[in-house]
Structure formats: C-alpha cells, structure tokens
C-alpha positions in Angstrom: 115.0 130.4 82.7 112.3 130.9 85.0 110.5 128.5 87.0 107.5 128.2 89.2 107.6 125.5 92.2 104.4 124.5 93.5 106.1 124.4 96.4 109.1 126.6 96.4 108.1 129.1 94.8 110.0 131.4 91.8 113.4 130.6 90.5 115.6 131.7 88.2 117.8 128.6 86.7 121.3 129.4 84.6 123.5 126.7 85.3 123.8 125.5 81.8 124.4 121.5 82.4 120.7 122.4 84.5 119.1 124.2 81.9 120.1 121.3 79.4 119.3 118.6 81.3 115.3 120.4 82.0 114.8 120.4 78.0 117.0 116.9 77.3 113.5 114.3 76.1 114.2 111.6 79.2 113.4 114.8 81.6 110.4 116.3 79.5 108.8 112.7 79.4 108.2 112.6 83.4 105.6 115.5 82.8 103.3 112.6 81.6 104.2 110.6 84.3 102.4 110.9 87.6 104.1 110.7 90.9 101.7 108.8 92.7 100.8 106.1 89.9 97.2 106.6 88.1 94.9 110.1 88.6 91.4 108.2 89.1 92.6 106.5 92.2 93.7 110.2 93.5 91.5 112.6 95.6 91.7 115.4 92.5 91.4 115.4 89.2 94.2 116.5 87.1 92.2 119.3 85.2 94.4 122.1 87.1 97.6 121.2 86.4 99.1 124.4 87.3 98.1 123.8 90.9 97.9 119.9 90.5 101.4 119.4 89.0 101.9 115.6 90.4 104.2 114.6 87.8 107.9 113.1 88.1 108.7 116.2 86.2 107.8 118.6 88.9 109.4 116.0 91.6 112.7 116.1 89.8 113.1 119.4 89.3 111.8 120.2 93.4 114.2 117.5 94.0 116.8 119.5 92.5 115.9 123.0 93.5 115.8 121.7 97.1 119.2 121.0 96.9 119.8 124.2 95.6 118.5 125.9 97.8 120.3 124.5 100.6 123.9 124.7 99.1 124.4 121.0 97.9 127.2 120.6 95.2 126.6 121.0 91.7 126.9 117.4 91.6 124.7 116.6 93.5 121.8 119.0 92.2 122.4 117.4 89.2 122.3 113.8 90.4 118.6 115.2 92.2 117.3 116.6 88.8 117.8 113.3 87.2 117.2 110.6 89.4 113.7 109.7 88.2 114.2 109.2 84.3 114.2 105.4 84.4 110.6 105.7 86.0 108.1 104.2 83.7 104.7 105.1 83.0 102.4 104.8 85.9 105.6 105.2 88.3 105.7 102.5 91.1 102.9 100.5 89.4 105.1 98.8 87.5 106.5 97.0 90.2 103.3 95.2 89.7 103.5 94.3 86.3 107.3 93.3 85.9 109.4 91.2 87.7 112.4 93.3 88.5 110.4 95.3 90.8 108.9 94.4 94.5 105.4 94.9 95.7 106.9 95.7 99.5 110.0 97.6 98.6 108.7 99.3 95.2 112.4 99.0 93.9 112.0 98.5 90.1 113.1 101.8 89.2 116.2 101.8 91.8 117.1 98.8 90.1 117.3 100.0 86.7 118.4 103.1 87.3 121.9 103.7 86.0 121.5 101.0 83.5 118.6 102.6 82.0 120.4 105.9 82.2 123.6 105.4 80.5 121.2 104.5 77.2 119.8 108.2 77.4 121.5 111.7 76.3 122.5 112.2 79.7 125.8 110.9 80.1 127.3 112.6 76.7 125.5 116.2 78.2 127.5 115.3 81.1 130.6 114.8 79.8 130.1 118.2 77.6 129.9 120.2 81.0 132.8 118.2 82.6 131.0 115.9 84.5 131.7 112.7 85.3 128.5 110.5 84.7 129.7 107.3 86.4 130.2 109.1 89.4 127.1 111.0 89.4 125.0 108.0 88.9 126.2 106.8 91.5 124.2 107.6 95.1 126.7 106.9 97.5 128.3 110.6 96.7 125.1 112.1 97.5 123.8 111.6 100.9 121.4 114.9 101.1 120.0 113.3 97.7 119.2 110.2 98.9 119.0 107.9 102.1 117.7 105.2 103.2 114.6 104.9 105.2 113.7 106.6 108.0 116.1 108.9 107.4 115.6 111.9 105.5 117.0 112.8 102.2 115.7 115.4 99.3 113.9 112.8 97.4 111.6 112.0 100.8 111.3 115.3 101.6 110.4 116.4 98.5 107.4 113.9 97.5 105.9 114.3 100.7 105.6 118.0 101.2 104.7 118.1 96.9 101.8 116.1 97.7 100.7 117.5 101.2 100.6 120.9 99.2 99.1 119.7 95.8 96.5 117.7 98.2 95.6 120.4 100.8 97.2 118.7 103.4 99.5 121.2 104.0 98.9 125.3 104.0 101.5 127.7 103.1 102.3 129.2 106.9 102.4 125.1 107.6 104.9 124.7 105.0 107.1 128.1 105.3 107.4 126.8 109.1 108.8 123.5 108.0 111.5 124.3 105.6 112.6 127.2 107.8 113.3 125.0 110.4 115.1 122.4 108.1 118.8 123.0 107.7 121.3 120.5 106.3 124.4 120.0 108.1 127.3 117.2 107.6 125.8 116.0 104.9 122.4 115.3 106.7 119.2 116.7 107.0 118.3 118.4 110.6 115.6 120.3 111.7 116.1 123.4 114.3 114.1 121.7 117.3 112.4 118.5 118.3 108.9 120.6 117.7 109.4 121.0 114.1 110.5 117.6 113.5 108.0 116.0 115.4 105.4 118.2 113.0 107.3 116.8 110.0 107.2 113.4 110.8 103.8 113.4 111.8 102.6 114.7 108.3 104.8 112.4 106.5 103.1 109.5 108.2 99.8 111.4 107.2 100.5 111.4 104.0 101.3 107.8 104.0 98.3 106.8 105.5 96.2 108.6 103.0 98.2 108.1 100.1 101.2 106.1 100.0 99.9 103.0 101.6 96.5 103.5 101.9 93.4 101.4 100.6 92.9 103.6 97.6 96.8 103.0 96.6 96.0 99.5 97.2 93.9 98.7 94.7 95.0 101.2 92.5 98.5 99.3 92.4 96.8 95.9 91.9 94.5 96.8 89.3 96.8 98.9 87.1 99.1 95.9 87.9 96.8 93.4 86.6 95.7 95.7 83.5 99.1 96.3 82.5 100.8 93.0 82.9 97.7 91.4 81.0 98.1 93.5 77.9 101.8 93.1 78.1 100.9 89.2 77.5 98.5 89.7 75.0 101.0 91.6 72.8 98.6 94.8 73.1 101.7 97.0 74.5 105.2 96.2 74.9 108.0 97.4 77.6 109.1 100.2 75.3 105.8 101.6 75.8 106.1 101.5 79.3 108.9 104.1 78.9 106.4 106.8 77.6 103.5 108.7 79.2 100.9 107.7 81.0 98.6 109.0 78.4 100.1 107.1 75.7 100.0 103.7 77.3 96.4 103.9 77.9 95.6 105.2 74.4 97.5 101.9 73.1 95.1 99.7 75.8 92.2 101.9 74.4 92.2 100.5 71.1 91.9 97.0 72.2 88.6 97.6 74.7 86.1 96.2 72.6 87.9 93.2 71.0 88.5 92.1 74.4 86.3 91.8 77.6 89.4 90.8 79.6 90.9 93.6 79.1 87.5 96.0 79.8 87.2 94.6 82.5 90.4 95.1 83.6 90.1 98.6 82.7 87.5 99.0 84.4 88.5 98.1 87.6 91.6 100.4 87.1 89.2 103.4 86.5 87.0 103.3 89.4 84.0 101.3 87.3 83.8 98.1 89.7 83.5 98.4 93.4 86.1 96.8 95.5 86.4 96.4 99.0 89.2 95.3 101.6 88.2 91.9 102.9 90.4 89.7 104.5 87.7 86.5 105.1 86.6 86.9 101.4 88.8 88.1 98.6 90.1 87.7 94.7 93.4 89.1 95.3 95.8 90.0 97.5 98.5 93.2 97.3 100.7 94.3 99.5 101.7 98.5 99.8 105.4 99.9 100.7 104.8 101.2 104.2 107.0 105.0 104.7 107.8 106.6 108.2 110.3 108.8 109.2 112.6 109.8 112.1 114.1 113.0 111.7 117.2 114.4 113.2 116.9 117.6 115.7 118.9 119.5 117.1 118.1 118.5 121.2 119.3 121.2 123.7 120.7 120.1 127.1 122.5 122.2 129.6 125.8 122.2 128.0 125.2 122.7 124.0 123.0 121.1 121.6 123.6 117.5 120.4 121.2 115.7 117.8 118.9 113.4 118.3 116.1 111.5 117.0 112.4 111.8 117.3 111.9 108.2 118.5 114.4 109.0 120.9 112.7 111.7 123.0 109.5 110.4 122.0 108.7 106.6 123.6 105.1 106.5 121.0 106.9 107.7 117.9 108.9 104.8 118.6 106.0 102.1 118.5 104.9 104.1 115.4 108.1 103.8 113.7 108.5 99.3 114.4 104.6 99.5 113.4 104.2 101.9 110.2 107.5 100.6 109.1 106.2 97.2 107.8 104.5 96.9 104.4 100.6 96.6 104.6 98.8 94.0 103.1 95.0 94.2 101.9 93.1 91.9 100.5 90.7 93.0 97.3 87.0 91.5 96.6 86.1 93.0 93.0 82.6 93.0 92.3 81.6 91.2 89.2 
C-alpha cells in the first residue's frame, strides 16, 4: 500500500499485521476525529483535507511511520499505530464532559485505553500475526512510543510537528533540518546538537502557546464541554455516540436545535456565534488547559567525547520556561448573552 504523510512524505507499507490494522473499523474511525478537538476553534477550515489532515487517523499512522522510520520494533510500530483508538469524538474534549477524564492532565483516553481496546478487533488481529496483545497494550515496553513529559517520545513529536506543518508554523527546510538531526538511541529520543534541540523545543512551546493551551483551546474545551455534557443529560446523545465521528455527533445534537434553546445556545457558543472573552475580575466559567513543554536530549560535546544533556541544562532561561510553561493555565470565560 501506498501512503502520503503530510509530513513524511511517501511510503510504501507491507507489513501485513500494519496493513490490517490501517483498514480494521476502530483505525478508519479516527479519520472523523480531529486531533486538536473541534475545527471552528482552529485557525483553518477543514475544506483541504489533503493538506489539512488533522485527524487521529493521520496522527496514528505518523505515529507509527515515525517509528518506522527510525528502526523501532515491530512491536512497537504497532503499539504507535494503535494507541489512539479509545479517543472519542472531539479528542481531549471529552475530558470535559465525562468524569474519567481531567481538565489539567487531559487523561480520559489514557485511562481507557487498554480496556477500551481489548473490546475492538485488535487483539484477535493480533493474535493472527503472533502478537501478543497484552503485551503490546502495554506502554512500558515501548519507551520511543511514549514518555512522560518533558521528555520526548513519538507520540509528542509527532502532534507537534503534524500541526506546525498543517498550520504553517513550520516550512519544509524547517522540518527536514529537524528530523535529520533527531536520532534515537537507547531507547530515547536525541537530537545531534544543542542547536537543533533548542529549535525543537522552542517550536513545541510555540505550538502550545497557540494551540494546545491557548485562549482559543480554552474556550473551545469549555464550550464543547458544556454542549456535550448537556445533551448527554438530556438523553439527546449517549456515550456510544461519543465513540463515532465528530460529524456524526453533531448531526445527532443537530436535530434537537430548535426544540431546545439550551442547547442552541450551547451550540452556538461552541461554533464561534457568541463572543467570549478571558476575564479574570468578571466571568461565567472557569476552564483550566493542559500546559506541554519539552526538554530534549542532545548530544553536548566537551573535550573528551560527547555526553548528553538537556536543554535546561546548558540553558539557565529554558529552565524558568520549563517550572513556568509546565503548569496548566487557567482562563476564565465571560460569554456574551
């Protein structure tokens, strides 16, 4: 099969358990899923989605060719391909709406995870190719794959560079620079020199200022939060429907609109119709946003080899960044009525 990575670039994919897993329904559902949550609170429209591919699908499959690409087991390619399924419509939204998730951690899907995945296909496509699920549901085997914050892992790197690109944040020399200097070694992620990393880790933060835990995230977390989590109550969609698209969960809300002004104007706000401001001395409701920085590893030259080291550690300010950027930011919404 071939594939075209936004970011990339062409691939030809053979692996058979890969190939499987790309068509199985629980991967094919993330297309209607967006990565960052809901399109109207983004910069673009989704018209081009050829060049605007947000979608957990497109993640996943980076996630996994990433990997690839840098010589991580099998394994653990396959653990990177699948380790957004349990994501529900709306992606870290719903850690607004239910209460298995946290606003300041956005851990809902984490926390379902392998549950959630053990009800699907994947497990019995698994065991067809030898596999053992257990122990690739499992993301202590994969370091590469995932790590905890600020460290890097495939899943970080990933996201951010998929939405630098989609966004214009990031050009292709930009990009070809970065992932040239990337190498994985010992099961971490290391780039060649203190320059490149420094350039990484100050897009990442970027990023998260614009887009991860920004105002426009903000309130697009609260009010698909409220939206959601209303109609939930009101019986007009149910948690099963929250394991669909995007598109189809706001088709169900669709049909209740006029029977309810609640719910319009709950809509509403989610789509950009009511103006709402950040105001701390006068506000309807408060939200808080997960907060992402990173520290990547280099390799730091010194006269008798090379030894690696951390950004913060040759760099006094990306320190202070790091304590500050690493808290969750709180805003505090006035809706207009």
């Amino acid at each position: 099969m071939k594939y075209t990575d936004r970011v990339y670039g062409e691939f030809k994919i053979t692996e058979p358990v890969i190939l499987e897993l790309v068509k199985s329904y629980p991967l094919q559902r993330l297309k209607g899923v967006d990565l960052g949550g809901y399109n109207p609170h983004w910069v673009k429209p989704a018209t081009d989605t050829g060049k605007y591919d947000h979608s957990r699908f497109a993640h996943s499959v980076g996630v996994y060719l990433l990997l690839r690409e840098y010589n991580a087991p099998i394994e653990e390619q396959i653990a990177g391909l699948i380790h957004d399924v349990s994501h529900s419509a709306f992606s870290h939204c719903i850690d607004y709406v239910l209460d298995t998730g946290s606003e300041k951690e956005h851990n809902h899907q984490d926390n379902v995870f392998e549950r959630f995945t053990e009800k699907t296909e994947i497990p019995q496509m698994l065991k067809q190719h030898g596999f053992n699920p257990k122990y690739i549901l499992d993301d202590s085997h994969f370091p590469l794959k995932e790590n905890n914050l600020p460290d890097l892992c495939a899943d970080r790197i990933d996201y951010s560079l998929r939405t630098a690109v989609i966004f214009d944040e990031l050009d292709d020399e930009s990009k070809k620079y970065l992932l040239d200097n990337l190498t994985a070694e010992n099961n971490k992620w290391v780039f060649r020199d203190f320059e490149s990393a420094k350039r990484y880790a100050e897009l990442f933060l970027k990023i998260n200022i614009i887009y991860y835990a920004g105002l426009p995230s903000a309130i697009m977390f609260r009010t698909v939060g409220d939206c959601l989590r209303y109609a939930l109550q009101k019986g007009y969609i149910s948690e099963d429907n929250l394991y669909t698209t995007d598109k189809l969960v706001i088709e169900k809300i669709e049909e209740f609109l006029d029977k309810d002004e609640r719910l319009k104007l709950l809509f509403n706000r989610m789509n950009n119709k009511v103006r709402i401001i950040n105001n701390p001395n006068d506000y309807d409701a408060s939200v808080f946003c997960k907060s992402r920085v990173v520290d990547p590893l280099f390799k730091h030259l010194f006269k008798h080899g090379k030894e690696k080291k951390r950004v913060s550690e040759v760099n006094s300010d990306w320190a202070k960044i790091l304590k500050q950027e690493s808290k969750p930011k709180q805003y505090f919404l006035k809706f207009d009525k």
